[in-house]
LUMKE-328004 format. One line per 3 residues: number of its first residue (from 1); their letters; for each residue x, y, z of N, C-alpha, C, O. Coordinates in steps of 0.1 Angstrom, whole numbers, always signed. Atoms other than C-alpha are relative to their C-alpha. Example, Ala and Ser with C-alpha at 12.3 -4.5 7.8 and 13.67 -1.06 7.14 Angstrom:
2
1> as> +9:-12:+0:+123:-45:+78:+9:+12:+0:+19:+12:+7  -9:-11:+0:+137:-11:+71:-8:+11:+8:-3:+22:+9
***
This chain:
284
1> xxx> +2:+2:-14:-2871:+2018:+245:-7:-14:+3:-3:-20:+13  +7:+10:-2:-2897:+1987:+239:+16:-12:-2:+16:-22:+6  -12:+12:+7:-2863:+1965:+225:+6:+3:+14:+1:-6:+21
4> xxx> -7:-4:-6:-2842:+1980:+255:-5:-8:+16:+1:-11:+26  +9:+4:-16:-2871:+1967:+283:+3:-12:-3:+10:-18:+5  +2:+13:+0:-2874:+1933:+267:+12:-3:+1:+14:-13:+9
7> xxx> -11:+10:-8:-2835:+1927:+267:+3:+3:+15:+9:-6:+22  +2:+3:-14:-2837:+1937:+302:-3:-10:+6:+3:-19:+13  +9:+10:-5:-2864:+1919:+311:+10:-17:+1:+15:-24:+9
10> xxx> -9:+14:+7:-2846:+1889:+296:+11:-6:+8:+12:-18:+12  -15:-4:-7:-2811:+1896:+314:-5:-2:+16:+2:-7:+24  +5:+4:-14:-2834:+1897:+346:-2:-12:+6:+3:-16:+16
13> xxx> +4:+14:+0:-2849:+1863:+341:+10:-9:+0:+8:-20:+5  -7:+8:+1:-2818:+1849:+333:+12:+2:+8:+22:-5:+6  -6:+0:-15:-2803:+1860:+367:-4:-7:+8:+3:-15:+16
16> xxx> +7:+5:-5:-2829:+1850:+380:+1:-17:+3:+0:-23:+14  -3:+14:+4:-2824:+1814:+369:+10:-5:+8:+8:-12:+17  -11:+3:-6:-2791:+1811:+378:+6:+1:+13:+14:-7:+18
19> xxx> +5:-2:-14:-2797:+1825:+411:-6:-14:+8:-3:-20:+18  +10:+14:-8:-2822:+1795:+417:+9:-11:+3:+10:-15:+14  -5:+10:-1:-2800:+1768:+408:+13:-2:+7:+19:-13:+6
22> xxx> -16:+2:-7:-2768:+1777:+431:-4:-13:+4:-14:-19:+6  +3:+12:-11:-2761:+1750:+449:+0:+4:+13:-4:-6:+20  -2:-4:-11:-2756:+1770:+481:-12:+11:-2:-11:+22:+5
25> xxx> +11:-12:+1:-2791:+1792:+470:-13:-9:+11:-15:-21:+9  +6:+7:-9:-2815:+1783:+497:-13:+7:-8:-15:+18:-12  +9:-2:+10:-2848:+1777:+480:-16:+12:+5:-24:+8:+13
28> xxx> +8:-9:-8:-2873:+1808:+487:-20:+0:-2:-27:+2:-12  +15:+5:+3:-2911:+1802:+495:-5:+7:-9:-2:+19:-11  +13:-6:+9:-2938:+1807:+470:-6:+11:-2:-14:+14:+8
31> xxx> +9:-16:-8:-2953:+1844:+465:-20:-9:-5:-31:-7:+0  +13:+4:+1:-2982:+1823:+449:+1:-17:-2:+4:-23:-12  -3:+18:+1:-2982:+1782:+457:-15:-1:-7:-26:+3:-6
34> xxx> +16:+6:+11:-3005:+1767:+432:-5:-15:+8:-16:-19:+10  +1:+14:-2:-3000:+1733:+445:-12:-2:+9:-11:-2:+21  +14:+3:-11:-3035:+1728:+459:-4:+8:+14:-13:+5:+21
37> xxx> +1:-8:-8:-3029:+1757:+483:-12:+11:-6:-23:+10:-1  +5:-8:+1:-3045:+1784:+466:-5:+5:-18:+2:+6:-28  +6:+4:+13:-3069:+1788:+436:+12:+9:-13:+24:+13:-9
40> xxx> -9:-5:+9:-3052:+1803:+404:-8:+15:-5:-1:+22:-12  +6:-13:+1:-3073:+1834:+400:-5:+7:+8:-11:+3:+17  +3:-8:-15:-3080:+1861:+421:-6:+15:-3:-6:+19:-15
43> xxx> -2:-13:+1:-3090:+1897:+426:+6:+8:+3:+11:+6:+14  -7:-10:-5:-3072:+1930:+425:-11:+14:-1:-21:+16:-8  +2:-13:+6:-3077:+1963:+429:+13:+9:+4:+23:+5:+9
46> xxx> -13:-12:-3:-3054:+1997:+431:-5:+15:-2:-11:+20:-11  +0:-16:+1:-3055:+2034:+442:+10:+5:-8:+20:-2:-13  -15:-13:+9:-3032:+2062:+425:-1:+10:-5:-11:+16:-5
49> xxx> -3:-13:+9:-3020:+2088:+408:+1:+3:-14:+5:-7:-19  -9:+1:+8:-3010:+2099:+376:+4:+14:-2:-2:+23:+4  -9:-16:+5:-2990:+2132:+361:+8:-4:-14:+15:-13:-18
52> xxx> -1:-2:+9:-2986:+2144:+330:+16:+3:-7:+18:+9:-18  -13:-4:+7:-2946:+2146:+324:+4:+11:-12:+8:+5:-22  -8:-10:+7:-2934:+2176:+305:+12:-3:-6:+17:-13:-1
55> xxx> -9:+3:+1:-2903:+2178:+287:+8:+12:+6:+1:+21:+10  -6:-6:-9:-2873:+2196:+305:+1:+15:-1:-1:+25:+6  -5:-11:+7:-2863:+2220:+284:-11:+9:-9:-20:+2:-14
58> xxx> +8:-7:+3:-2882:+2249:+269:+6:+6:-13:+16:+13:-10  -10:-6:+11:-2868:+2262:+232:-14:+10:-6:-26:+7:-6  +8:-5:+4:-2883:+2290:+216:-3:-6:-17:+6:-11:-23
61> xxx> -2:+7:+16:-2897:+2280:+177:-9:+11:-5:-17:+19:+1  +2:-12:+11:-2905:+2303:+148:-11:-9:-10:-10:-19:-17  +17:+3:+6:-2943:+2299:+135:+3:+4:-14:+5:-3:-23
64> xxx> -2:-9:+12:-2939:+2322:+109:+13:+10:-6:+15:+20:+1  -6:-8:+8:-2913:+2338:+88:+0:+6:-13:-2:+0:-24  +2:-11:+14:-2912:+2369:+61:+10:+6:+1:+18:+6:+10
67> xxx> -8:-6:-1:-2891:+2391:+45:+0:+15:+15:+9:+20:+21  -2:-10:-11:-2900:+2417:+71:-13:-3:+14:-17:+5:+22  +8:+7:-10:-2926:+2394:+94:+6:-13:+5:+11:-22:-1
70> xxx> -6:+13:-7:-2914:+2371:+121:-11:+0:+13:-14:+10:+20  +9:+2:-12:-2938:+2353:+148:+4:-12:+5:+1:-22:-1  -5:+8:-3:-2921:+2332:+172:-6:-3:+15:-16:+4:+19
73> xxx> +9:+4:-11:-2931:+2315:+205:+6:-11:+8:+12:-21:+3  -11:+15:-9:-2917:+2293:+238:-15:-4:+6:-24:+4:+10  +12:+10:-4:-2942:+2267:+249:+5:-2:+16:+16:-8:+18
76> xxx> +1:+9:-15:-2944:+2260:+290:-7:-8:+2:-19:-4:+3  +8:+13:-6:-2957:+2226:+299:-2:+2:+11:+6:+12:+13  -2:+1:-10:-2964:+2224:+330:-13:-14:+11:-25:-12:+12
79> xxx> +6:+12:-2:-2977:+2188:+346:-7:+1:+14:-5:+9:+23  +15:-4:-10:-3006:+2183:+369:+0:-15:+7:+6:-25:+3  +3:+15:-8:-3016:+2153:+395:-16:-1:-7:-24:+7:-11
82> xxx> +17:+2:+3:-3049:+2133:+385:+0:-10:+8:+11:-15:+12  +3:+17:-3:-3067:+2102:+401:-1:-10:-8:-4:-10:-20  -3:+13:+2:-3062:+2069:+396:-10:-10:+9:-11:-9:+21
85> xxx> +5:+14:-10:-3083:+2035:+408:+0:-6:-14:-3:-1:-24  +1:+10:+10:-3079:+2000:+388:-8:-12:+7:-10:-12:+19  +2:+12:-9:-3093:+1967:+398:-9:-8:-10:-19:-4:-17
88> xxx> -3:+6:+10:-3094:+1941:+379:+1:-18:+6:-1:-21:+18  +3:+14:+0:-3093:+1896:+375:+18:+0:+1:+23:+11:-1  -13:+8:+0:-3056:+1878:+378:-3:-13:-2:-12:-20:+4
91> xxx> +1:+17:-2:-3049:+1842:+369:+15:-4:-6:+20:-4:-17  -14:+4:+1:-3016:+1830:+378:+2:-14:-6:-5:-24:-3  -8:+13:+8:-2993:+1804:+352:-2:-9:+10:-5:-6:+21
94> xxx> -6:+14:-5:-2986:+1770:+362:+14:-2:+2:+19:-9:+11  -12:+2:+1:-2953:+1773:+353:+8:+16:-2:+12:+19:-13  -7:-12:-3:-2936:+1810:+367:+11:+2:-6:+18:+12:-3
97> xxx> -19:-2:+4:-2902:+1805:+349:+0:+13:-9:+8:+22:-8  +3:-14:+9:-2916:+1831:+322:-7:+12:+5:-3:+23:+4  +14:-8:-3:-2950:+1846:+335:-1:-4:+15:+2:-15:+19
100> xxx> +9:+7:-10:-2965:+1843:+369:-9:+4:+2:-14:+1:+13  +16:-6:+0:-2995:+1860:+361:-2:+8:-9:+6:+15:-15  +6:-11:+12:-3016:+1878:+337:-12:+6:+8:-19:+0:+16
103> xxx> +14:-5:-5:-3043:+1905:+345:-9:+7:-13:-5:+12:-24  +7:-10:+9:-3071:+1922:+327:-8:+10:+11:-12:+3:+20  +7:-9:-8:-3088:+1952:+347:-9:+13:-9:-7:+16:-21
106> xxx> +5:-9:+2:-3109:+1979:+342:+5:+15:+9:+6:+15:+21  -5:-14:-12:-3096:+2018:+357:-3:+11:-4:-3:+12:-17  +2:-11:+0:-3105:+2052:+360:+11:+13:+0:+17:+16:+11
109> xxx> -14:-6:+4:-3077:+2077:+344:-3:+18:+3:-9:+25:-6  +0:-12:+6:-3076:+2113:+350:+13:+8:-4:+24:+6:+1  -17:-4:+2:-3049:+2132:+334:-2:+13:+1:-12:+18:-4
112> xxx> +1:-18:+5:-3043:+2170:+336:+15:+8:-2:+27:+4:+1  -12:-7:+3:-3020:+2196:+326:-6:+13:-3:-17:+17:-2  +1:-14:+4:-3013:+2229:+316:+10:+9:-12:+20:+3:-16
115> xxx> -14:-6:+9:-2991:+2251:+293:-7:+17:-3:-18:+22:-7  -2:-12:+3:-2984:+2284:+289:+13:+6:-10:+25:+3:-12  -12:+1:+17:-2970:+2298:+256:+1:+17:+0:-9:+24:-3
118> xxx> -6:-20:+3:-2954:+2338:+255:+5:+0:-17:+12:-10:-19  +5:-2:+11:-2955:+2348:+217:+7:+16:+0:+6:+24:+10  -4:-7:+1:-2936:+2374:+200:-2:+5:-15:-2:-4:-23
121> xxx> +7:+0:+12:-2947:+2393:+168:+2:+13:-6:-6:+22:-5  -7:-16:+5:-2923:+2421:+151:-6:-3:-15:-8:-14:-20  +3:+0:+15:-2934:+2430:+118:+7:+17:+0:+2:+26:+6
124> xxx> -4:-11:+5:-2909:+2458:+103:+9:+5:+15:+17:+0:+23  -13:-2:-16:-2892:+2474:+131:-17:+4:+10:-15:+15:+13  +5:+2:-12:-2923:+2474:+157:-2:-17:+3:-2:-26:-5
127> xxx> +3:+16:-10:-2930:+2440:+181:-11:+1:+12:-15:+11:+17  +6:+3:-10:-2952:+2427:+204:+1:-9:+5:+1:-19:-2  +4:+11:-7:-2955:+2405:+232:-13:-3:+6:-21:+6:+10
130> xxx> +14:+1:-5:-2985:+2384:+242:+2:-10:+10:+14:-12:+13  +5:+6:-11:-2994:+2362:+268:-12:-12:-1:-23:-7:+2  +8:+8:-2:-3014:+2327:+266:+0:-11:+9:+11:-16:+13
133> xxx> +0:+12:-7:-3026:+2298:+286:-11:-10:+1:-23:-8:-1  +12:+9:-2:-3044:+2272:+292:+2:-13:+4:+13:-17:+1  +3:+9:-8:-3054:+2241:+312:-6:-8:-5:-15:-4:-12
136> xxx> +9:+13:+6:-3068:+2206:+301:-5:-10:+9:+4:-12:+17  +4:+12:-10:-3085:+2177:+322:-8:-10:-8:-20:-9:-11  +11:+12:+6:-3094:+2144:+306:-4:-11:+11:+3:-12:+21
139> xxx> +7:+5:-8:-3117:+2119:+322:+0:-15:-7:-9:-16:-15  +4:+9:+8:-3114:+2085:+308:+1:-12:+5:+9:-13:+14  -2:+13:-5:-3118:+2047:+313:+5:-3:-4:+7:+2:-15
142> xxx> -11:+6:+9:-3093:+2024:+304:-4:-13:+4:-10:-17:+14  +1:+14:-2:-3093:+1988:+296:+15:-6:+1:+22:-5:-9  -16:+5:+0:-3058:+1972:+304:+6:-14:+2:+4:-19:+13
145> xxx> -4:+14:-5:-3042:+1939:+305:+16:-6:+0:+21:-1:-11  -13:-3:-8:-3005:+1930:+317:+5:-17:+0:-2:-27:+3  -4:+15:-2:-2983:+1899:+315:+11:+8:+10:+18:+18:+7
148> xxx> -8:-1:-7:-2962:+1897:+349:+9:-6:+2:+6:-18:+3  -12:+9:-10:-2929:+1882:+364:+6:+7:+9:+9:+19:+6  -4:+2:-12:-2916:+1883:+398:+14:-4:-4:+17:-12:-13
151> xxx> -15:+5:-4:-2877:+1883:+407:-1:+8:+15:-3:+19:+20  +3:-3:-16:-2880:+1879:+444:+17:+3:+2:+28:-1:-5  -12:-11:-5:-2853:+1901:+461:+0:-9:+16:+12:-11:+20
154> xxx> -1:+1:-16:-2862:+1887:+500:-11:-13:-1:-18:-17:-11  +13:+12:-2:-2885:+1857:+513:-13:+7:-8:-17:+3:-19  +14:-9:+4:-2916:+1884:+510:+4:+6:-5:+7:+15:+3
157> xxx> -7:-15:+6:-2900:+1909:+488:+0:-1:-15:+8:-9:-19  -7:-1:+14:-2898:+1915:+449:-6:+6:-9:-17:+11:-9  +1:-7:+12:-2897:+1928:+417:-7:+1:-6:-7:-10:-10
160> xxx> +11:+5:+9:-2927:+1931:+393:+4:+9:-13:+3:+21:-15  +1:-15:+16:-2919:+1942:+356:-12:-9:-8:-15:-20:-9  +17:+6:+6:-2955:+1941:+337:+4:+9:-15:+8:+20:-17
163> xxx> +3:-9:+15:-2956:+1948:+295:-16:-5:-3:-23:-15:-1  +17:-5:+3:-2991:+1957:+286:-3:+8:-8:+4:+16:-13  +9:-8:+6:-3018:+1971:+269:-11:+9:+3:-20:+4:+10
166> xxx> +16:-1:-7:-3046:+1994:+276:-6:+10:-11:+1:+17:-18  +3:-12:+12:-3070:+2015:+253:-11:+10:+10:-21:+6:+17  +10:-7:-7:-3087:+2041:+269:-15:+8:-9:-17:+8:-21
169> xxx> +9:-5:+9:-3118:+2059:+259:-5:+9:+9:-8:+4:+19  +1:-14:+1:-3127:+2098:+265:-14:-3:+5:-23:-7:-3  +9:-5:-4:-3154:+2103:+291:-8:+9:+2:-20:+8:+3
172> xxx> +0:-15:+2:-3154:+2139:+293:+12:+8:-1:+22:+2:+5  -8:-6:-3:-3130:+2164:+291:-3:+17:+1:-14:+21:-3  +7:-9:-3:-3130:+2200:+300:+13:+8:+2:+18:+8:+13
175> xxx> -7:-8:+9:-3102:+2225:+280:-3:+15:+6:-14:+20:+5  +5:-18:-3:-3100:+2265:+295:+17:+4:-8:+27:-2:-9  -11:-5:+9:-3075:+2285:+274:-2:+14:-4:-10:+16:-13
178> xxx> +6:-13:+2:-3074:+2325:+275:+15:+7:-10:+27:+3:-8  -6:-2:+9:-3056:+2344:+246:-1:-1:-15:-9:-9:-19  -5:+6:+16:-3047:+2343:+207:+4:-15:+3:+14:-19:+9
181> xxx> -6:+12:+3:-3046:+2308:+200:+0:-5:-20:-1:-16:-24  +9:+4:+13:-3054:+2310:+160:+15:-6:-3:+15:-18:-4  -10:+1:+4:-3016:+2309:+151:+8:-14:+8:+19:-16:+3
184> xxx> -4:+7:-13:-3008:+2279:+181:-3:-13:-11:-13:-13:-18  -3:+18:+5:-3002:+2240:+165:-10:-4:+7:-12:-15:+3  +9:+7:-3:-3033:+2232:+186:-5:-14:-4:-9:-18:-15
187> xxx> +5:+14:+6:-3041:+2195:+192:+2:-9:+13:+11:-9:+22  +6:+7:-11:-3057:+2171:+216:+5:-16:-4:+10:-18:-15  +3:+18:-2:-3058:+2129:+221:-10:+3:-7:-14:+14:-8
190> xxx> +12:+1:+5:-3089:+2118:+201:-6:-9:+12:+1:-14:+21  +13:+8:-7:-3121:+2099:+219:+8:-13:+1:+6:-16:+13  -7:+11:-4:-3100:+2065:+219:+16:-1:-5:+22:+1:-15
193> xxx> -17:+1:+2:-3063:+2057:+227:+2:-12:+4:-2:-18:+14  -11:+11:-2:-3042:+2030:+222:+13:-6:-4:+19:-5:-15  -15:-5:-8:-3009:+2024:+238:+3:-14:+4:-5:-22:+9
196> xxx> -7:+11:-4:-2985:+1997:+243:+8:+4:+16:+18:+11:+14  -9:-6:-13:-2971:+2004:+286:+12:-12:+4:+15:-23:+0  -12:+16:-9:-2943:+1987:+311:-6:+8:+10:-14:+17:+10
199> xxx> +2:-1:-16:-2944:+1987:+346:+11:-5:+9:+18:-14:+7  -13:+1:-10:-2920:+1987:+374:-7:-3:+14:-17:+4:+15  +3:-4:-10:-2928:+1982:+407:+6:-12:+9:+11:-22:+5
202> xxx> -10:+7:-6:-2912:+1968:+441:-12:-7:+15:-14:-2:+26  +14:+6:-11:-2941:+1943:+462:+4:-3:+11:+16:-5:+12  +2:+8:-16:-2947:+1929:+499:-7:-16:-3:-10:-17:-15
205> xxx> +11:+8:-5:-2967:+1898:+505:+3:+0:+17:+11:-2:+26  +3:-5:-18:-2980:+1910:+537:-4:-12:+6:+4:-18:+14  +11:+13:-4:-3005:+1880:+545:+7:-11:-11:+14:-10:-21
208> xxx> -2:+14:+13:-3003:+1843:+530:-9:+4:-9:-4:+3:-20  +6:-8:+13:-3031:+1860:+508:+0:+13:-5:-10:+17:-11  -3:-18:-1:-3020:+1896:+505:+8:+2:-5:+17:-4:+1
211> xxx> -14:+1:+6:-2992:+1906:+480:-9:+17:-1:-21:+21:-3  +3:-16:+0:-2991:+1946:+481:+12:+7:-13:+24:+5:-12  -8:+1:+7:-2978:+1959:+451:+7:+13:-6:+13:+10:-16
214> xxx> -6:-12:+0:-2965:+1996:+446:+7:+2:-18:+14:-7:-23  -1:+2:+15:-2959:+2005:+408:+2:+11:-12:-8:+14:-18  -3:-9:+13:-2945:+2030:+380:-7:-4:-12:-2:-14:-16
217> xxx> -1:+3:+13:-2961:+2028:+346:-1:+12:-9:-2:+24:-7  -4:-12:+9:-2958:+2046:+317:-3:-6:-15:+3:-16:-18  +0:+5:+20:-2967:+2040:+275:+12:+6:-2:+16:+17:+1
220> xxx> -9:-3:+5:-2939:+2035:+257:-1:-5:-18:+8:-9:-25  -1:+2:+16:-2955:+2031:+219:-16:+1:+1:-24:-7:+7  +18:-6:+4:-2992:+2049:+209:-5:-11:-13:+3:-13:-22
223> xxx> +6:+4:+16:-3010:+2031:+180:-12:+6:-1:-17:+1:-11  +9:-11:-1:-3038:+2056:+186:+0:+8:+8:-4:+4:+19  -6:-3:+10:-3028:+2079:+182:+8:-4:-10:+10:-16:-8
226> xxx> -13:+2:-1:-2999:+2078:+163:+11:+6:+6:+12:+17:+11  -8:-5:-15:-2968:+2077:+183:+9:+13:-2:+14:+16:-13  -9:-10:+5:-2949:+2105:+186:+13:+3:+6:+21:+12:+4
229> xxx> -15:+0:-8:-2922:+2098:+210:-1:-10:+9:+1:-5:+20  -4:+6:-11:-2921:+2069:+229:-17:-1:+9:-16:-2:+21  +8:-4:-8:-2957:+2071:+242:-7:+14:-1:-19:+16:+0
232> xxx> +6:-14:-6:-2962:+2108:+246:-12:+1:-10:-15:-4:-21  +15:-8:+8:-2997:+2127:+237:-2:+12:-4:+1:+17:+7  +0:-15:+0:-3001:+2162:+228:-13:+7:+4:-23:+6:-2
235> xxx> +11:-8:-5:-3023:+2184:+248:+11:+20:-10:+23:+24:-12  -4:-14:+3:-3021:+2223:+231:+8:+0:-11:+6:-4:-23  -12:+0:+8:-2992:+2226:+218:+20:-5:+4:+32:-4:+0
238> xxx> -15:+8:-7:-2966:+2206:+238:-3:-17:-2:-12:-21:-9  +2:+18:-4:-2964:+2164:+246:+5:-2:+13:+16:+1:+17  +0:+6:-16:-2967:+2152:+279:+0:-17:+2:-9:-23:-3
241> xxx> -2:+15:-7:-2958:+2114:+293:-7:-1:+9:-4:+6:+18  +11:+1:-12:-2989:+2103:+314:+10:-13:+3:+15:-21:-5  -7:+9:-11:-2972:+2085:+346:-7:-7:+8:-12:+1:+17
244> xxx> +10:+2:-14:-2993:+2064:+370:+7:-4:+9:+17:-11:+6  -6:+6:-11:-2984:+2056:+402:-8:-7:+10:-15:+0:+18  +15:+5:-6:-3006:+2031:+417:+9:-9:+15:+21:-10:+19
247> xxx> -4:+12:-13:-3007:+2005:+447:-9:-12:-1:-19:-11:+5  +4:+10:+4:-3019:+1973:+435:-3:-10:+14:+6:-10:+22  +4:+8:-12:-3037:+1948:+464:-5:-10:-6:-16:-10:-10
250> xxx> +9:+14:+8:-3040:+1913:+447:-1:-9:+13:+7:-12:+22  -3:+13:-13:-3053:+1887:+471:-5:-13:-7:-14:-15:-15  +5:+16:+3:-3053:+1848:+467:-11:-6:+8:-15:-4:+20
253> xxx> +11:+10:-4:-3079:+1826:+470:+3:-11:+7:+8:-19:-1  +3:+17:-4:-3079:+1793:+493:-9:-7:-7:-20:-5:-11  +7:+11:+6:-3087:+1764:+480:-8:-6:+11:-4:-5:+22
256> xxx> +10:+5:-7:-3116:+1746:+496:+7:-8:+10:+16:-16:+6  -10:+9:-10:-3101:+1729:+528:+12:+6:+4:+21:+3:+11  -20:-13:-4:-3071:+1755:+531:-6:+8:+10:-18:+10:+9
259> xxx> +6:-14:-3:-3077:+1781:+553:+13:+8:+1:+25:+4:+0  -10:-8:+9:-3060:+1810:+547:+11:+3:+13:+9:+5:+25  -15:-1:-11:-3021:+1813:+561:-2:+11:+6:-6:+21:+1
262> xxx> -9:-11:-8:-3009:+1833:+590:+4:+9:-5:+9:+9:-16  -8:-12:+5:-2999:+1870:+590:+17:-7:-5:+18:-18:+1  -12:+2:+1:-2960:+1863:+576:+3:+9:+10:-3:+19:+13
265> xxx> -10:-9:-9:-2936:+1875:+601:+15:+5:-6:+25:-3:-6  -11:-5:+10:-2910:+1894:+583:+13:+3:+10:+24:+4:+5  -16:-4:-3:-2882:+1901:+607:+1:-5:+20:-11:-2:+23
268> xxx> -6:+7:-12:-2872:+1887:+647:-8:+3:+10:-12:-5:+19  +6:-1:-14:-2888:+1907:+669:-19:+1:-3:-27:+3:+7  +17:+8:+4:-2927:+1900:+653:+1:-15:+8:-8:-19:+16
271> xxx> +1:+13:-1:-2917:+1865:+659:+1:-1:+16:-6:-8:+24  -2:-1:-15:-2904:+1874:+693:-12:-4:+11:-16:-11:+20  +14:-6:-14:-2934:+1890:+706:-9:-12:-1:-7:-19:+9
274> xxx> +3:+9:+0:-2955:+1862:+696:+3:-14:+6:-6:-23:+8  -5:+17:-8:-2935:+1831:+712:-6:-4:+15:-5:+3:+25  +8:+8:-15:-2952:+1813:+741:+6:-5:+6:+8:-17:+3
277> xxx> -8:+4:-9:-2933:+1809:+767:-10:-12:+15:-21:-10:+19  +4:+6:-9:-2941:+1781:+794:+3:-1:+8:+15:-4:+7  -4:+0:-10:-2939:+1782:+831:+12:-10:+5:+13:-19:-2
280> xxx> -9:+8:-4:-2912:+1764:+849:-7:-10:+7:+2:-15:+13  +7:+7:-3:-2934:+1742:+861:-3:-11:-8:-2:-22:-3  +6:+5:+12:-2947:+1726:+827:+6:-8:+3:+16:-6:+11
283> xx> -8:+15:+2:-2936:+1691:+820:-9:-9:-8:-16:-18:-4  +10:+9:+17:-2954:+1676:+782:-1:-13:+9:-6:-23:+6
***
């Protein structure tokens, strides 16, 4: 998946490129002008979400097997919303053709889930069915940092794919689970995780200092744990893909002597309402 983003990525950039240099491509303003407009580092922050992704499908698997003992079992995931807030330093390149910014932030992760696992346990010709479940909620801070590029779609409008890092570390957590679990694969995240993510997301620049930025991410390679799919973690006895879904608010700085640009006016009748009309009288 990590090889599959970067030749994307790549394939984007190099649209991108070729895009610029039409000769009939009309050249589109700055989401961040460096040129003595506006300093090169700034603050963000971002509300959100995240959810624990499950996988789709549910198969039953066989724990135990004997000549006349069998104990088998189907696992239910089932994924949960948590909160999300980030906010964090930015300091945009000089030279955007690759990067147009890097960030480091600090954020507040909660993740939750659940699963429920039904359990089956013939020995000889009698069986039983049982019934377990249980609920997880971790609490943890993360440290994360992100190299970005922009492929502007509109004047104000574009693309942001971010590859990153972040390691989180286990604030509290707080585990409920009623049932037999002695026989269950049981197994948690440990107290620090770290995780290679991407990021998707599709921005505004509302204001000449205001870029609003709306955002998917997701780990796609653990190195603490180790990985076991792509990112995923194992709560219980399943793996779940933690998703965030945030809204990023980076604003630029003016430089001393700038003051900071005009709302943008994004489409005809903003600009409309605004136009000043002069009496028939007037005469400059």
């Amino acid at each position: 998946m990590l090889r599959a983003f970067t030749l994307a990525l790549l394939s984007l950039m190099l649209a991108d490129a070729m895009a610029q240099r039409g000769l009939m491509q009309r050249k589109r303003p700055e989401l961040i002008p460096l040129e003595g407009k506006v300093r090169r580092g700034g603050f963000y922050f971002g509300p959100g979400l995240t959810y624990t992704l499950p996988r789709f499908n549910n198969e039953e698997e066989t724990i135990q097997q004997g000549p006349d003992t069998s104990y088998s079992v189907t696992y239910d995931p089932e994924a949960r919303f948590g909160f999300y807030f980030e906010a964090g330093w930015f300091y945009a390149t000089r030279d955007p053709v690759i990067l147009d910014y890097w960030d480091v932030g600090l954020a507040y992760k909660n993740l939750r889930g659940a699963e429920c696992a039904e359990s089956s346990m013939i020995v000889g010709d009698t069986g039983a069915v049982s019934l377990t479940e249980g609920s997880f909620a971790e609490r943890l801070v993360t440290l994360h940092a992100n190299a970005n590029k922009f492929f502007q779609v509109k004047d104000y409008q574009f693309i942001q794919l971010s590859l990153g890092a972040n390691v989180d570390y286990r604030l509290g957590s707080s585990y409920e689970h009623t049932g037999d679990s002695l026989l269950h694969a049981h197994e948690f995240p440990p107290d620090l995780i770290g995780q290679v993510h991407v990021k998707l997301g599709y921005g505004f620049k509302v204001t000449g200092s205001l870029l609003v930025i709306p955002a998917l991410e997701t780990p796609v390679f653990s190195i603490v744990p180790e990985d076991q799919g792509f990112g995923q973690l194992q709560w219980f006895s399943s793996d779940y893909r933690p998703i965030i879904l945030s809204v990023r608010f980076l604003f630029l700085r003016p430089r001393k002597g700038f003051e900071c640009p005009p709302v943008i006016k994004h489409n005809a009748f903003e600009k409309q309402r605004t136009k000043q009309y002069k009496p028939d009288s007037y005469h400059p």
